[in-house]
VMD Tcl script that draws the C-alpha trace (Angstrom):
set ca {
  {0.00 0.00 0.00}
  {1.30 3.45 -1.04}
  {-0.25 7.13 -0.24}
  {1.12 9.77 -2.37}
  {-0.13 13.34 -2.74}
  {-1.87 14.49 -6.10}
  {-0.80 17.77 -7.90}
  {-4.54 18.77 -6.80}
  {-4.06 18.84 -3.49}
  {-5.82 15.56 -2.82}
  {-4.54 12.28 -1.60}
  {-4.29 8.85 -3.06}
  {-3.52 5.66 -1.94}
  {-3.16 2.66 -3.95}
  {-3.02 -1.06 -3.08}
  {-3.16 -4.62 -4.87}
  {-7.23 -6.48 -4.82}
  {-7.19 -9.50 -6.45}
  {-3.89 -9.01 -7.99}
  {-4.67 -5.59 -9.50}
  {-3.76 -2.33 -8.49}
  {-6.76 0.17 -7.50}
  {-6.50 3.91 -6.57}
  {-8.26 5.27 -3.20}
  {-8.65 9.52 -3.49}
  {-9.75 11.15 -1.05}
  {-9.02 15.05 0.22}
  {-6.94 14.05 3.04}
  {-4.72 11.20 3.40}
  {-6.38 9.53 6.51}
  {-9.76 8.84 4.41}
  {-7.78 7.76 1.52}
  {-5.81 5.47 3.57}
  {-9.19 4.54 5.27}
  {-10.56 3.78 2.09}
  {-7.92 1.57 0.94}
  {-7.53 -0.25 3.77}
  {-11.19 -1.12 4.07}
  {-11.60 -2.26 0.62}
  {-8.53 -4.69 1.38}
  {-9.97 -5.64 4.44}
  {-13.24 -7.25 2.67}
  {-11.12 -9.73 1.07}
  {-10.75 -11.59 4.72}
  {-14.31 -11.55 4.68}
  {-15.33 -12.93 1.16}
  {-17.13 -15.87 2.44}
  {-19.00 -13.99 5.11}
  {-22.78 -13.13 5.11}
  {-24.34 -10.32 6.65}
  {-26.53 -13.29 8.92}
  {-23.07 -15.00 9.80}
  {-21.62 -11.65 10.91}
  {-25.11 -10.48 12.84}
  {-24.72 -14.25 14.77}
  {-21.00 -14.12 15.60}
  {-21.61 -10.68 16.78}
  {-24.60 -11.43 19.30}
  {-22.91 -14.62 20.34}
  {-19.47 -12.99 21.34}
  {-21.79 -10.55 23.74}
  {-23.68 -13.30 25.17}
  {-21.98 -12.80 28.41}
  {-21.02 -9.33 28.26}
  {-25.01 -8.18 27.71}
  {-27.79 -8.79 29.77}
  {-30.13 -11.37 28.40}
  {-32.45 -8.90 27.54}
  {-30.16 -6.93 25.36}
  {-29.35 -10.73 23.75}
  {-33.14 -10.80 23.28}
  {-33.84 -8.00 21.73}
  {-31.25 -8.12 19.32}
  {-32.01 -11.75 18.06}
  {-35.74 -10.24 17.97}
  {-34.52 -7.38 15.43}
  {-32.83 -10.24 13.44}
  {-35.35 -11.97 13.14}
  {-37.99 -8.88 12.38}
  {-35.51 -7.13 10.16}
  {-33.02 -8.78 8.39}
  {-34.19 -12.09 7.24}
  {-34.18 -10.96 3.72}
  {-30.72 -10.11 4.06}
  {-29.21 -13.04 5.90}
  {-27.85 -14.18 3.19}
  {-26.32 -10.83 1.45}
  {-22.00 -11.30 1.01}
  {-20.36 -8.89 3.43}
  {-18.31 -8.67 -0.03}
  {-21.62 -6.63 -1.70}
  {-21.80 -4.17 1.30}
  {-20.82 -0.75 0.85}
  {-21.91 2.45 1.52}
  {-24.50 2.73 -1.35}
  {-25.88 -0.62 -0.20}
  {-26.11 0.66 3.58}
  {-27.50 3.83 2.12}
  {-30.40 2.39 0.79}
  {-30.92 -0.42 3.12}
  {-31.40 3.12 5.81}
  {-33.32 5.04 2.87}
  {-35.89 1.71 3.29}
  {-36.70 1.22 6.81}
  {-37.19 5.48 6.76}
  {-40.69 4.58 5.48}
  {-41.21 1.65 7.68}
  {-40.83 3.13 11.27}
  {-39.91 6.23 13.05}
  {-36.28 7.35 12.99}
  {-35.34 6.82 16.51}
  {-36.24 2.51 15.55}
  {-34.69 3.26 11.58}
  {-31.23 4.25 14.51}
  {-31.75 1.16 16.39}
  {-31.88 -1.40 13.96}
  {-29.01 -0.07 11.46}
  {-27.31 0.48 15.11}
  {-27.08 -3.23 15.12}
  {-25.93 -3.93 12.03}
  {-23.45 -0.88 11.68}
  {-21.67 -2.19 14.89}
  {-21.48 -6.18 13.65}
  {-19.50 -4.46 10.78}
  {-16.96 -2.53 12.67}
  {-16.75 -5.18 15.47}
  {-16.82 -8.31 13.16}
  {-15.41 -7.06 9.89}
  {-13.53 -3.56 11.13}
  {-15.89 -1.89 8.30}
  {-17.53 1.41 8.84}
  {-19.15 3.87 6.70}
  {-20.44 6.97 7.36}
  {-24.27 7.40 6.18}
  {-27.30 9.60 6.40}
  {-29.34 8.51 8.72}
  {-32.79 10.33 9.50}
  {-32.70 13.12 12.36}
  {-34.58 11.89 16.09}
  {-37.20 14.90 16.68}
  {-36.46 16.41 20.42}
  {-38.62 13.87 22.94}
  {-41.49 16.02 23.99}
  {-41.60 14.96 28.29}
  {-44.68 14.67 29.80}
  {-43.26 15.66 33.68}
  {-45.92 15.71 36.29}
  {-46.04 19.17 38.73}
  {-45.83 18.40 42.23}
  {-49.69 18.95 42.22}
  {-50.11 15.86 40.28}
  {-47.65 14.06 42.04}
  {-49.34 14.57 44.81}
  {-52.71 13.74 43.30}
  {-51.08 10.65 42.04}
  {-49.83 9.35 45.62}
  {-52.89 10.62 47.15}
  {-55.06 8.44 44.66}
  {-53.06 5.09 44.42}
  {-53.22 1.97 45.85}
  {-50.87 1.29 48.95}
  {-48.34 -0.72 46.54}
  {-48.50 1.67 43.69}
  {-47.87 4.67 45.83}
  {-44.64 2.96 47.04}
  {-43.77 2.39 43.72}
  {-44.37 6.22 43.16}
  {-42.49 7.36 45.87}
  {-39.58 5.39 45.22}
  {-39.39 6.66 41.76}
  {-40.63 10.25 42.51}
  {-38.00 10.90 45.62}
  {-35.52 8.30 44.93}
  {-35.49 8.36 41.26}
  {-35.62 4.25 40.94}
  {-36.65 2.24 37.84}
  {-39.62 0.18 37.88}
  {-36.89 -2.82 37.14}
  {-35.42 -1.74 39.75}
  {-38.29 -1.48 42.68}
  {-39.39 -4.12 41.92}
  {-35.88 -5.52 42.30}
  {-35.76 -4.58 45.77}
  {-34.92 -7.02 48.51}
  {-35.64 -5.56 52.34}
  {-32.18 -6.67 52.90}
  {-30.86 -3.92 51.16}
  {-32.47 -1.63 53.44}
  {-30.07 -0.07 55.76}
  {-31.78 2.61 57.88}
  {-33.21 5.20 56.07}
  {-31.04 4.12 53.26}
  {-31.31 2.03 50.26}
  {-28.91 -0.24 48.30}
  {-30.14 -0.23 44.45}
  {-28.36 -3.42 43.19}
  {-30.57 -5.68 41.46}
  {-33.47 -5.69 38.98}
  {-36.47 -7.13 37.54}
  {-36.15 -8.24 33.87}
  {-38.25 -9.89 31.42}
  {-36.44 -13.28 29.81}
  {-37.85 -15.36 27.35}
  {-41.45 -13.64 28.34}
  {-40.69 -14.34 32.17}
  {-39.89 -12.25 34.39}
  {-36.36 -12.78 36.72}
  {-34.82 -11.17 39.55}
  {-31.18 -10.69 39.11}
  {-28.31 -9.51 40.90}
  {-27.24 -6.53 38.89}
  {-28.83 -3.13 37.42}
  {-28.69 -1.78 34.09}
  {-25.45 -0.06 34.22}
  {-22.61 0.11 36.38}
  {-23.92 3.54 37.62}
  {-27.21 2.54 38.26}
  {-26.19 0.23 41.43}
  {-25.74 2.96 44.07}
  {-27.07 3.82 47.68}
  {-30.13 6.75 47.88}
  {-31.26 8.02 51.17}
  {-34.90 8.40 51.24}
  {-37.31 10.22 54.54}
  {-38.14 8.37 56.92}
  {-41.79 8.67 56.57}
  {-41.23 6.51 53.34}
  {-38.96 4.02 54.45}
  {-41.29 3.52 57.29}
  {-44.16 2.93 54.47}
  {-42.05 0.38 52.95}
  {-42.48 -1.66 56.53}
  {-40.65 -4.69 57.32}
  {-39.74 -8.37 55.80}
  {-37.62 -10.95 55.63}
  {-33.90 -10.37 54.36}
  {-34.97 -11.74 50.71}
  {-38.12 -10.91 50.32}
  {-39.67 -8.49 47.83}
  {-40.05 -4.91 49.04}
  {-42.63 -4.64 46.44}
  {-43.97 -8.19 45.69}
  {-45.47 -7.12 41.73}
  {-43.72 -7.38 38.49}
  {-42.92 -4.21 36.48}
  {-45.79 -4.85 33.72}
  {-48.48 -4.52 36.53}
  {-46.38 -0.85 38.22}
  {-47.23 0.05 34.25}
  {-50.84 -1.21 34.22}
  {-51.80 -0.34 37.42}
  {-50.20 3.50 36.60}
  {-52.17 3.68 33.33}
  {-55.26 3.35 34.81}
  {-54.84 6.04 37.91}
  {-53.21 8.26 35.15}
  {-56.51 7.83 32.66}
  {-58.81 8.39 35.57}
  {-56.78 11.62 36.50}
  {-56.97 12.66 32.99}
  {-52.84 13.12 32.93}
  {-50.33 12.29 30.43}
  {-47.73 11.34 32.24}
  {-45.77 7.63 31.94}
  {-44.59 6.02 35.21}
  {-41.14 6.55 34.09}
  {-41.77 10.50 34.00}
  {-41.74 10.32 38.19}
  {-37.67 9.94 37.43}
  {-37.63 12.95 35.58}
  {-40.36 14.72 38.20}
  {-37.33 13.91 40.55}
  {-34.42 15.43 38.26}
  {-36.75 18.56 37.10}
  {-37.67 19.35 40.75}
  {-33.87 18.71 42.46}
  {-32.51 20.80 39.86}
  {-34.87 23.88 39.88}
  {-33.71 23.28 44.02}
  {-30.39 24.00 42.97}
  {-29.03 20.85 44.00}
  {-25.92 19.78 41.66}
  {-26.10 17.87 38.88}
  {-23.16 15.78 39.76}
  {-25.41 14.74 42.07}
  {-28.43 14.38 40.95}
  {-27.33 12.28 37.91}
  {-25.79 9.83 40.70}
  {-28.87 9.36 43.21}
  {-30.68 8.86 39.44}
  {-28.33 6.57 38.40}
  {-27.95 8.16 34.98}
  {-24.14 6.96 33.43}
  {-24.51 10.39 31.44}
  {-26.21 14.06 32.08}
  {-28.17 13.41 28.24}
  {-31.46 12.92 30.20}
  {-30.84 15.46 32.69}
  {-30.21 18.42 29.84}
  {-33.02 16.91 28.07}
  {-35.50 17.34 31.35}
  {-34.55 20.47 32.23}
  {-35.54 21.87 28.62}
  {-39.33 20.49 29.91}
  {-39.11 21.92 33.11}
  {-41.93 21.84 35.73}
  {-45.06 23.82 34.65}
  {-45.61 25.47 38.02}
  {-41.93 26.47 38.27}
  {-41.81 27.81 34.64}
  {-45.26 29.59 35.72}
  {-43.88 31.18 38.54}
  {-40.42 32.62 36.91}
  {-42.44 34.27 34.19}
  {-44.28 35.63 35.80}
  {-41.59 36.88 38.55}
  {-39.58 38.11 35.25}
  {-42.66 39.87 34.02}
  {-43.16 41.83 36.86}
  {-39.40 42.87 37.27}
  {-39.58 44.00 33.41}
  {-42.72 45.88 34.33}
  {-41.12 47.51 36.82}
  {-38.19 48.75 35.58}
  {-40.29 49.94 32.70}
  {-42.32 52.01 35.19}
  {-38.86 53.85 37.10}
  {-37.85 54.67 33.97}
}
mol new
graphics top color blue
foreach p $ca { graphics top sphere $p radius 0.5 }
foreach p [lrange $ca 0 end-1] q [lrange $ca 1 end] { graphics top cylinder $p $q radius 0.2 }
display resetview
């Protein structure tokens, strides 16, 4: 291989396929070098199929994912990319990934078209070391639903006594619903609780294991005492909150419908990080008691803010502006 700059200003790089010498130009040396070095590397992979490289990908991870992740990428195999199992990695290039994008665009939103070309763009580069850079479709800003403290009050005043745990655990302590319902009354200290173990669905069941999603997520959170003393006593391994996630969800849906509200369950996480920050309590920690590995959410939440707070600063501005108008 041999990179050699062109009277033009641009770069090439040329290397031996097959026997014959082909030319890579590009405007700077690294993508012609990239480009070269790609198109060698598909030679290693002539026999391959895009359905051998998918498997061998999701098979090294089995042990480094959680068994849901596993599941729900054999599940977008299966849904999206039978008919193209049997495609030669040799065939794939950026034209082919280009339209393979340009296709699923007007099958499903953007944010799934992301997911399911995420899965096959990282087989590539794991598997194969090939990466291209494509247009993919632009994720609209998520619109959050975050309750005021009016309706989170409404909410715990209206529940049943193991939903309102549920809400309280997520509305003060910022806990997943995998992650109540993970809880063990063993990993209660005090007024304090260890969050180190979840409730996932496998295979359609639903399974209590020792870890949470990330490595962020397992952390201690120090709640009031008024709800720890709600949560009551049990043995050391039994359930805090005997119920599966599915039925936190159901059971929400209905008290939210009969409230007239639009709020998920999971919006009493960002209730939490909306209300702590307009407290001024630092994000550092905030995105720790929330167990967030990065501050995405948080920026995203605090561009929803609480009505009542964003309320009650207009109109606080409004009157300052008014009044300075007046001196004057």
């Amino acid at each position: 291989m041999t990179t050699s700059k062109l009277p033009s200003g641009k770069w090439r790089t040329r290397v031996y396929i097959d026997g014959k010498q082909i030319s890579f130009t590009a405007s700077t040396r690294a993508e012609s070098v990239r480009l070269a070095t790609q198109a060698a590397g598909h030679l290693e992979f002539t026999g391959e199929t895009i359905g051998s490289v998918l498997n061998r990908y999701i098979d090294e991870r089995r042990n480094l994912r959680s068994p849901n992740t596993i599941t729900e990428y054999e599940r977008t195999v299966k849904r999206y990319f039978m008919p193209y199992m049997g495609v030669k990695i040799s065939k794939v290039n950026r034209a082919w990934l280009q339209m393979f994008v340009n296709d699923l665009k007007g099958k499903m939103s953007p944010k799934s078209v992301m997911n399911v070309y995420g899965l096959l763009s990282s087989a590539l580069k794991k598997v194969c070391n090939i990466h291209y850079e494509i247009d993919l479709p632009k994720i609209p800003p998520k619109t959050y639903h975050i309750p005021s403290e009016g309706d989170f009050k409404t909410l715990i005043d209206k529940s049943s006594p193991e939903l309102k745990k549920a809400l309280l655990l997520s509305g003060i302590g910022s806990l997943r619903r995998s992650e109540i319902c993970g809880l063990l009354y063993r990993d209660i200290d005090g007024n304090r609780l260890h969050v180190c173990r979840a409730m996932i669905l496998v295979d359609k069941k639903w399974i209590l294991k020792d870890y949470t999603k990330t490595n962020s997520s397992d952390r201690w959170i120090t709640l009031p005492d008024e709800v720890i003393e709600l949560l009551g006593h049990g043995e050391p391994d039994q359930r805090v909150i005997p119920v599966y996630p599915s039925t936190i969800t159901s059971d929400f849906i209905n008290l939210r419908n009969s409230l007239g509200l639009k709020c998920r369950f999971h919006d009493m996480r960002h209730y939490y990080v909306s209300l702590a920050h307009s407290m001024g309590i630092p994000d550092r920690v905030i995105q720790d008691r929330g167990g967030f590995s990065t501050d995405k959410t948080l920026k995203a939440v605090y561009r929803n803010s609480v009505k009542e707070d964003e309320e009650v600063y207009n109109e606080l501005w409004n009157e300052y502006m008014m009044k300075k108008l007046k001196d004057k």
